[in-house]
C-alpha positions, -999 to +999 in steps of 0.1 A: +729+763-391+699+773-368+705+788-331+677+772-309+670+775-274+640+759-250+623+776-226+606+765-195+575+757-209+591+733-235+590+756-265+615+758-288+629+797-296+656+806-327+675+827-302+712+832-296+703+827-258+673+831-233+674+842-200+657+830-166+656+856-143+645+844-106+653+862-072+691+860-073+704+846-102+696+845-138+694+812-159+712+810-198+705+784-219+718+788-255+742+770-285+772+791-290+773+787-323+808+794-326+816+765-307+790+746-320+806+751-353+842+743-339+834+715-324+818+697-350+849+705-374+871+685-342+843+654-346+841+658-381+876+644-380+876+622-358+854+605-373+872+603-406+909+593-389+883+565-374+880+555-406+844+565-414+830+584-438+816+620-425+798+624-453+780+599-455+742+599-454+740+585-415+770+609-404+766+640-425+749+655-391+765+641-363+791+659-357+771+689-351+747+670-330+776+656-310+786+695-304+752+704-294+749+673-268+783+681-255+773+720-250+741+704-229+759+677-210+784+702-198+764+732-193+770+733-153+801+753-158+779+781-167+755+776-138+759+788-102+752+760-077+747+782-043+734+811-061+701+787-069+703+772-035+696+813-020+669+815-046+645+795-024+659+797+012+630+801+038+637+806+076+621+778+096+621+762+132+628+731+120+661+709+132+651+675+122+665+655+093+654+666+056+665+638+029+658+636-008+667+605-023+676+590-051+681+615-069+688+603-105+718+616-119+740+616-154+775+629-159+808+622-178+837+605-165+863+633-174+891+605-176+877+588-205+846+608-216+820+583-211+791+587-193+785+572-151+747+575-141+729+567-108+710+582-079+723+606-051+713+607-014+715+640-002+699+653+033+706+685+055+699+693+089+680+726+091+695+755+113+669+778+109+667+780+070+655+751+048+655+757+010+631+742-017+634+706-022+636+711-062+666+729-059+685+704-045+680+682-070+688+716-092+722+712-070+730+675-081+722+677-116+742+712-121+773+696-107+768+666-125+766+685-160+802+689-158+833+668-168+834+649-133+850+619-108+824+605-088+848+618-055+847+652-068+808+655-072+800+639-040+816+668-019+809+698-047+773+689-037+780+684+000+800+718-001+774+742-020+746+732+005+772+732+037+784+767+026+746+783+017+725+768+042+753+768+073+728+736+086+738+715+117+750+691+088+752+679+055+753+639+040+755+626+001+757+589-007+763+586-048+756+552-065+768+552-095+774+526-125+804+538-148+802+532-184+844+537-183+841+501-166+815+485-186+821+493-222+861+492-221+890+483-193+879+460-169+844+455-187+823+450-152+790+451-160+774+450-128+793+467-109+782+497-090+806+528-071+793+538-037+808+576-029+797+596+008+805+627+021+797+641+055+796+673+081+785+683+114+763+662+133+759+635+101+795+628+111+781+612+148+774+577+142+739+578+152+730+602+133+745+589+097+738+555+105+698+570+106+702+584+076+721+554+063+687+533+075+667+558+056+676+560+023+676+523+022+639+517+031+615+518+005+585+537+026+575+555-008+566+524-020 
C-alpha cells in the first residue's frame, strides 16, 4: 500500500507526511497508514455482514479508499483553527462591517455519519486588526472537516474568530441541507437548516438585521 500526500501546488508525493510551514503554525497532510490499514479491515467487514462480497472485483478497493476519504473528511482535528487566523492578522483602522458569504461548506453529521453541505455567512467587525479573507474560509472548512452538528459548527466558527481577532463583533448564518434527512428518517428532500450565532454589536438589531439584508442581496451578480 502506497503513502501519498499533495502538496500545494497539486503534486502528488510518496511521503509519510509533508509539512506547511507559514508564520505561526505548520500544516500536515498525510495517510497514517496504520490507520489506513485498520480502518479498512473495520469496512472490509462491514461490508461482508452487509451481505456483499469484499472481494469482489468492484469492492476489492474500497475499503481502503473509504479509510483514506474518512482520514480527509475528518482531518480538522489535526488542524488549529485560531493559530491560521494569527497567520494573516494585519492592524488596520477599519471599524466597518467585513462579510464573506456563502461560503460553501461539507461536513458529516456525527449522529448518523452522513454528510450536511451548504454555505456559511460569516462577517466581523474590525477592532483594529482584520485578518485575510482566505483564512476565514480556511476557518469554516477546518471546523467542518470534523464529525459535527450544524449547532456546534456555527459557534466553533463564531468562537475562533471572536477569541483571535477580539473585533467589536462576530455573526455566522449556516444553511445547510442534511443528507441524515433526505436519504433515511424523515426523507425531506428540500428541506434546508438555518443555524446563527452572534456577539458584540451583531447582537443590536440594527446592526444584524444589516448584515441579515446583506448576505441576502445578490450585488456580486
Amino acid at each position: 500500500m502506497q503513502n501519498t500526500s499533495v502538496n500545494r501546488n497539486g503534486s502528488i508525493h510518496d511521503a509519510d507526511d509533508i509539512e506547511f510551514t507559514d508564520r505561526f503554525y505548520t500544516k500536515i497532510e498525510s495517510y497514517g497508514m496504520d490507520t489506513i490499514e485498520q480502518i479498512s479491515e473495520s469496512y472490509r467487514s462491514i461490508i461482508e455482514r452487509l451481505g456483499e462480497d469484499p472481494e469482489r472485483e468492484g469492492l476489492v478497493k474500497t475499503p481502503e479508499r473509504i479509510a483514506k476519504a474518512m482520514q480527509f473528511l475528518t482531518q480538522g482535528y489535526a488542524q488549529d483553527a485560531e493559530a491560521v487566523i494569527r497567520s494573516a492578522m494585519f492592524s488596520e483602522n477599519c471599524s466597518e462591517m467585513v462579510i464573506v458569504k456563502d461560503i460553501e461548506l461539507y461536513s458529516m453529521c456525527e449522529h448518523h455519519m452522513l454528510p450536511f453541505f451548504g454555505r456559511a455567512h460569516v462577517a466581523y467587525i474590525p477592532n483594529g486588526k482584520i485578518v485575510g479573507l482566505s483564512k476565514i474560509a480556511r476557518v469554516v472548512d477546518i471546523f467542518s472537516r470534523r464529525l459535527q452538528v450544524q449547532e456546534r459548527l456555527t459557534h466553533q466558527i463564531l468562537e475562533a474568530l471572536q477569541n483571535t481577532l477580539n473585533p467589536i463583533g462576530v455573526a455566522v448564518v449556516i444553511e445547510a441541507s442534511h443528507l441524515c434527512m433526505m436519504m433515511r428518517g424523515v426523507q425531506k428532500q428540500n428541506s434546508v437548516t438555518t443555524t446563527s450565532a452572534f456577539t458584540g454589536q451583531f447582537q443590536e438589531v440594527q446592526t444584524r438585521n444589516e448584515f441579515i439584508n446583506l448576505i441576502g442581496s445578490r450585488l456580486s451578480k
